[in-house]
Every structure is written in structure tokens, then in C-alpha cells.
N, C-alpha and C positions, 0 to 999 in steps of 0.2 A: 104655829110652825112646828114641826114635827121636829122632836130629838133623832140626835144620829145615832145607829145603832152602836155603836160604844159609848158604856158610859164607865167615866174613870173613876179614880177609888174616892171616897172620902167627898162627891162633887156636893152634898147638900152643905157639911160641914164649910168645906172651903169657901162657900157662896155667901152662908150665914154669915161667917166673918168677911169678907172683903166685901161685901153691902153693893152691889152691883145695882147703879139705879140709872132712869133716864132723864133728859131735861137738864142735867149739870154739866155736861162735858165729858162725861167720866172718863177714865184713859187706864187700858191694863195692859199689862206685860205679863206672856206666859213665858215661861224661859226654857219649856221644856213642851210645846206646842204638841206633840206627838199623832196620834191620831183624831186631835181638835176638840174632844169631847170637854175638857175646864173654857178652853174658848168659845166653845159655841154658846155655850150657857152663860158665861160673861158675856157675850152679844147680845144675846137672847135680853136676856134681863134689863140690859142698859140701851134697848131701844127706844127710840128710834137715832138719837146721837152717840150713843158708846163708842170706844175706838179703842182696839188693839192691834197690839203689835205681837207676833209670838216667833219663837226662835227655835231653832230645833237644828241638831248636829247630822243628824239622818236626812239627808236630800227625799228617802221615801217615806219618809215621817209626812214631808213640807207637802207632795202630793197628793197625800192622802189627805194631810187636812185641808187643801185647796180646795177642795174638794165637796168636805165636810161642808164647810165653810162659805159654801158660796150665795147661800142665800142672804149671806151679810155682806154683800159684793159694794165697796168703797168706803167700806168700814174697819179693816182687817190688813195689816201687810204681813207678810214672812219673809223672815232673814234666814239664809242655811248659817247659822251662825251656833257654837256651842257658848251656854252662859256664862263660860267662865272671861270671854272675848268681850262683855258688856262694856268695860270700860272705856275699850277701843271704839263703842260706838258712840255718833254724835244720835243722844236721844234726849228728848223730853221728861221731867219727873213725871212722875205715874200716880195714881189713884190706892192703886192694886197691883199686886204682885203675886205670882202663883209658881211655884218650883216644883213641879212632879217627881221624884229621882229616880222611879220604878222604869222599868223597863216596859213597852208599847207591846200588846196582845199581837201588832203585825212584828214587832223583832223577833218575839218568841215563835212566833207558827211559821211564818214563809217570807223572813227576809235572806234566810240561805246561807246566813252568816257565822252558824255556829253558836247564838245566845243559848238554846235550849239544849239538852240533853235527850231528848226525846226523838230526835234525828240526826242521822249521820250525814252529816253538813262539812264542808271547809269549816278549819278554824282558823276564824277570822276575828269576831270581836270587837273590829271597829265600829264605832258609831255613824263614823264618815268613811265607805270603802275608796273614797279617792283621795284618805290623806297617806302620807307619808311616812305613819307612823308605823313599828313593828307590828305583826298579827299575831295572835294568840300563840297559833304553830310557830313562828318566830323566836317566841321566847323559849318553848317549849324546848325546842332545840338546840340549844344558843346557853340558854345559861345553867351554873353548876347546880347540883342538887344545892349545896349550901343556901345559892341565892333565893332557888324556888323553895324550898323549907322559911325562906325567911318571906316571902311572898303568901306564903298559904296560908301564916301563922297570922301574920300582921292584918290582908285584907281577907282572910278567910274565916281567920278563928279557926282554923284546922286543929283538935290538939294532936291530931297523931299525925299533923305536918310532913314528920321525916321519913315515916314509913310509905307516906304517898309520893313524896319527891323522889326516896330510890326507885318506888317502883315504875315512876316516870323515867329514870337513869338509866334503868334494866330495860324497858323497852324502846327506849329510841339508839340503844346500842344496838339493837336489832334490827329496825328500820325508822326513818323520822316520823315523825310527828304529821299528821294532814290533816283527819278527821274527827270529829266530835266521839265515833263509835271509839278513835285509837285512845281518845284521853278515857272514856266512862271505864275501859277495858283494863285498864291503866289504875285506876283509884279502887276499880272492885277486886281489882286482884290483892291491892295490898290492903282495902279494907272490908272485904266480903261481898256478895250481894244486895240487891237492893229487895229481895224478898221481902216481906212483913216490917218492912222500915215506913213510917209515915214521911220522912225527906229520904231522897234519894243520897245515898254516899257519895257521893260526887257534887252534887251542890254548892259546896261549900267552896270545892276547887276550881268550879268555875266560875264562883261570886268572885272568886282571889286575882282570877286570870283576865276577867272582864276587867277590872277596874284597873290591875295594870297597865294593862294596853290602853284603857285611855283616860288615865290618869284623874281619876276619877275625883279622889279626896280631895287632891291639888285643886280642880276646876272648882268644888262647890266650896272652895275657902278663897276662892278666888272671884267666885259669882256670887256667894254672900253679901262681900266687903261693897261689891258694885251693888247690887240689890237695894242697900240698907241706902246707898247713895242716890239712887234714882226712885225716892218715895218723896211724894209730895209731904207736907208735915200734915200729920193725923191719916197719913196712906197706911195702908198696912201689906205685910208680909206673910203670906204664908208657904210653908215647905213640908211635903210631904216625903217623908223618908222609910227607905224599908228597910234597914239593917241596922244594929247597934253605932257600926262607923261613924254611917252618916248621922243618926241622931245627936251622938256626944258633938260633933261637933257643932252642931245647928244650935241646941243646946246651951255650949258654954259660951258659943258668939253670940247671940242674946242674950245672953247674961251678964256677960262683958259690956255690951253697949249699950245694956240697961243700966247696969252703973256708972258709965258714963255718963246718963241722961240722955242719950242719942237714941231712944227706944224704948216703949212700956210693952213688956210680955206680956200677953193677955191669954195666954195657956200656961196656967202654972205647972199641970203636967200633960203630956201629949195626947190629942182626943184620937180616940182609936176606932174603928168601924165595929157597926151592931153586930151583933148573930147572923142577922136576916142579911146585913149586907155578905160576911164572908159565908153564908149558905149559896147566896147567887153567886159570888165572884169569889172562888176561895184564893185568888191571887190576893186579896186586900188585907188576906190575914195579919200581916204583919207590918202593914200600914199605920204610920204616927204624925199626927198633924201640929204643927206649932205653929204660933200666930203671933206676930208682932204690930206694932201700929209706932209709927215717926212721929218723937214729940214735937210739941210744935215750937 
């Protein structure tokens, strides 16, 4: 069976650990199903009886892996659900568990929504554009320099925060806020170009503004606690994280519920991609995998 042309970060590592096999039942949960690439390969392996379920906040994630996916057709459901909602679902313990946190090659290139800097898009931001939530420009708007200095610091690691909030200030006193071009225009003015820089200067401030809008940290300390709940004993957990945030906390909640006894860490410290993989995908750079398994 032919792999789908996407393939996601860290897929051999995360395989090796959640032992994907056939003939047992095996049952996974991707929580972060995106363009299906950890799914397919947990099907793949666990045929001919494997069964997952995967979830994803993006309705155009769920498409595209329907997709992906169909050659494992009565194997496989999808929820438009975000994982931090798991609790709310009536589901089965699992085998395997798979948490991506990065963001999907279609968010970045052509979901229209403002994730990348690379085009001048609506800013938008949501992961679901039919919830209710504020959009990026919304906030953009709306709240004082204070608040966004205190936004860019916390989820962006910004340290020169307040120079980029006034220059946010200064330019929506002029006209609001719409486009991804008006925030880049926005960050380079009060922190230069992005000439001879290996990360673009603005990066940082839309890592801050992503995760506001949709409330990013809240959902994986809240899809964690459900995770660690819906694992068979001896299932295991793995999460791949791409920013300091998300690690410390992925981190110290394994570590917590390993001293509980509710959990044996089986990554003392984060396995990270080869050379060769961040030469083909240099998105994986900064990819960390942790791995847990449900005492029994």
C-alpha cells in the first residue's frame, strides 16, 4: 500500500514506541489527525484488524485525511473535535495514543487563514473558522499594548515584547488590523528586517497570537489529563511538541504522574529528529518526542 505523500515529523520514532501491530485488536487515538500521515501508518501496521479513531479541530484537516485514509475504509472514524474536548467523549481506552502539536503543511501553505507569514492572508488563526472564538485581528484590535506585551512575552518568548506591542499600537491607530502583510509590517518596523535572520522576526509574534486565539496551552493540559485517562494499562502516550511551552508542560505532567504511579516515562529526555530528517523537512527542526506507557 502506497504511503500518502505527507509524511509527518518524528513518524518512525513514534511507531517504534506505540508498537503498532495486527491480530490483537489494537485500537489508536490520534488527537491531532491532521493531514493523516501518524494515521495511516498506525493502520498500515496494525492490519488487517487495527482501529482508530483521530480528531482534529480543522474540518479541512478531517477532509484531507478522509481522504488520505481511505484505503483503510471501516477501520478509521473522524471527529471534528479539538483534544482538549476528549473528556466530553463517550470513548473506549486505547492501545496508543499520538498528539502532534505542530501545525499541518495545508494550515501553513493554503488554508487562507493567516498561520504563516509568508502570505498576506486574513488574520484569522482559528483552528475551527466556524467557532466563535475572537480571530487574531480581533485581538489585535481590541486589546491594550499592556495586554499584548503580556501575550507576546508569555506565549511568544518575545524579549523585546513591548517594542513590538507599541508598534502594534502605533499602527492600528492608523488603520485596524486585517492582514498577515499588516502584522509582519508591524513587528519589522519595531524590530528590523528579516534580511540575513535564519527565523523571520515575527515568528515569534505569531507563535503568541496563534495560541491565544485558540487557547492553546489550556486545551493540551486539558487533553493531557483525558489522554493519560483513555490508555489501556501498558498503552502508551506519545506527544510531539514544537516549542519550549508546550514541552515544559508535557514534561512536568509526566513526571507528576509518574510519581504518582499512574505512568512509566520511557523518554528520559526528548528524542529529537536526525540530520537527514530535518535536511528533507526543515519544519521538524524543532520537534521533541516524549513517550509514556500506563502502569498496569
Amino acid at each position: 500500500m502506497d504511503q500518502p505523500p505527507h509524511t509527518s515529523v518524528l513518524l518512525e520514532p513514534v511507531h517504534e514506541a506505540l508498537q503498532p501491530r495486527p491480530g490483537v485488536g489494537f485500537r489508536a487515538l490520534d488527537c491531532t489527525v491532521g493531514a493523516g500521515g501518524h494515521s495511516f501508518s498506525l493502520l498500515e501496521r496494525s492490519s488487517p484488524d487495527g482501529y482508530l479513531i483521530g480528531l482534529d479541530a480543522d474540518p479541512g484537516a478531517l477532509e484531507l485525511a478522509t481522504h488520505r485514509l481511505a484505503p483503510f475504509k471501516g477501520r478509521f472514524g473522524l471527529l471534528n473535535r479539538n483534544f482538549s474536548e476528549l473528556q466530553n467523549l463517550e470513548l473506549e481506552p486505547f492501545d496508543a495514543i499520538v498528539m502532534d502539536l505542530g501545525l499541518s503543511s495545508m494550515q501553513l501553505e493554503s488554508s487562507g487563514r493567516g498561520f504563516s507569514l509568508r502570505a498576506d492572508e486574513p488574520l484569522d488563526m482559528r483552528f475551527d473558522p466556524t467557532s466563535e472564538v475572537e480571530t487574531a485581528a480581533d485581538l489585535l484590535n481590541s486589546m491594550s499594548a499592556a495586554e499584548l506585551e503580556q501575550i507576546l512575552r508569555a506565549y511568544g518568548e518575545e524579549p523585546r515584547a513591548r517594542r513590538v506591542a507599541r508598534s502594534i499600537e502605533y499602527r492600528r491607530s492608523q488603520r485596524p488590523f486585517t492582514t498577515t502583510g499588516d502584522l509582519v509590517a508591524a513587528v519589522t518596523a519595531a524590530l528590523g528586517p528579516a534580511r540575513g535572520r535564519r527565523i523571520h522576526p515575527a515568528t515569534k509574534t505569531f507563535q503568541a497570537l496563534r495560541i491565544a486565539v485558540n487557547d492553546e496551552l489550556g486545551a493540551l493540559d486539558r487533553g493531557l489529563d483525558a489522554s493519560v485517562h483513555l490508555l489501556k494499562p501498558g498503552g502508551r502516550l506519545a506527544i510531539i511538541s514544537f516549542h519550549s511551552l508546550e514541552d515544559r508542560i508535557v514534561k512536568w505532567r509526566f513526571r507528576a504522574r509518574a510519581e504518582e504511579g499512574v505512568l512509566k516515562v520511557l523518554t528520559r529526555k526528548p528524542l529529537t529528529p536526525t540530520e537527514q530528517e530535518v535536511k528533507t523537512n526543515p519544519r521538524a527542526r524543532s520537534a521533541k518526542l516524549r513517550v509514556v506507557e500506563r502502569a498496569a
